[in-house]
C-alpha positions in Angstrom: 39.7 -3.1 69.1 40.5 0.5 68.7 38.7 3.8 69.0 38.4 6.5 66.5 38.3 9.7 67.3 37.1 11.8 64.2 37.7 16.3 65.2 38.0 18.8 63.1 42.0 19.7 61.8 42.7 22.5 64.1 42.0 19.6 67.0 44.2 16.8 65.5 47.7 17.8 67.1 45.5 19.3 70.6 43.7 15.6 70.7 47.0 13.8 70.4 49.2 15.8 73.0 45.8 15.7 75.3 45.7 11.4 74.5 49.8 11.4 75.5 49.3 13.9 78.6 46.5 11.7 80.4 47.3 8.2 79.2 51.0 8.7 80.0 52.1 7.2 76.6 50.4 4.1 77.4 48.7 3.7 74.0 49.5 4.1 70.9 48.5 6.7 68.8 47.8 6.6 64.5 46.9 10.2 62.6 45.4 8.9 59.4 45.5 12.7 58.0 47.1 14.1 54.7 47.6 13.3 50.7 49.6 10.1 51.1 47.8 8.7 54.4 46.2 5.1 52.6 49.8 4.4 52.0 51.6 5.6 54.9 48.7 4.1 57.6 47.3 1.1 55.0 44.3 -0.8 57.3 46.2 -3.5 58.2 48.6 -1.1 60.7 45.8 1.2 61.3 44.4 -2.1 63.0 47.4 -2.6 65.4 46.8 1.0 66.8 44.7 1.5 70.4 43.7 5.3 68.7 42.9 6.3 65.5 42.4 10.5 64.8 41.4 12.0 61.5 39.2 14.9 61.0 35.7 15.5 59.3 37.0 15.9 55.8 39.5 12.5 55.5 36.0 10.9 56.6 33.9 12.3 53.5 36.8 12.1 51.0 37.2 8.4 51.9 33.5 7.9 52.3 32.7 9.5 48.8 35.2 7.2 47.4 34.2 3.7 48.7 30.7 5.0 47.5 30.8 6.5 44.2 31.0 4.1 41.2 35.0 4.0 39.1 35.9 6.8 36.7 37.3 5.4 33.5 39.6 7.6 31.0 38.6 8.8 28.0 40.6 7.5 25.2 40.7 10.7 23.8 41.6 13.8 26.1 42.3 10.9 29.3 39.7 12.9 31.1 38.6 11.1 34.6 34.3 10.1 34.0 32.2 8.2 35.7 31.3 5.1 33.5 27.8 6.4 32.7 29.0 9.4 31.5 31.8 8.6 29.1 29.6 7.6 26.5 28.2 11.3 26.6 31.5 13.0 26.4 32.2 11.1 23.7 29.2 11.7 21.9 29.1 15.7 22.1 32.6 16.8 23.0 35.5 14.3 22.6 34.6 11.5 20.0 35.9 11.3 16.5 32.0 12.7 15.5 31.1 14.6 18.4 28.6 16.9 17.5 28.2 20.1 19.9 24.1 20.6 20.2 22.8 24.2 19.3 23.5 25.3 22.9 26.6 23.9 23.5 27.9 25.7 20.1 27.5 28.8 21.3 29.2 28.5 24.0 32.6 29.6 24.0 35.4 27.7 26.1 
């Protein structure tokens, strides 16, 4: 089993070099950082690694995802909503009879 070592991004490059310097190259070392790092380092390699580093953020972003329920498009304007909501959208700003309410009409956008 691996470790993961979870720093803030300033420390990501520092914790590697530090991991290289002491360990002697000995183990091997996965950064699951950036916009395209679930397809560059998918779980099954991330597995085969001894270390894992990612930072603070990478950990919420992925957490709020596994977590929070699927966004579905709107047929309309392909706006991203959660599935509770689309029904609401549709209703008062993006349906074929939306109907603003008194607030929402004067309201300019």
């Amino acid at each position: 089993a691996g470790t993961l070592v979870i720093c803030p991004v300033i420390a990501l490059t520092q914790w590697k070099e530090e991991i290289l310097k002491f360990t002697d190259g000995s183990l091997s070392i996965c950064t699951y950082h950036g916009p395209d790092r679930e397809k560059e380092t998918p779980r099954e390699l991330m597995k085969k690694y001894d270390i894992v580093l990612t930072t603070y953020q990478v950990m919420e972003a992925d957490f709020r995802k596994m977590t929070s329920p699927n966004r579905v498009e709107c047929p309309n304007c392909g706006g991203k909503f959660k599935i509770d909501k689309l029904p609401i959208h549709l209703k008062y700003f993006c349906g074929e009879n939306a109907q603003r309410t008194e607030a929402q009409s004067r309201q300019r956008r």
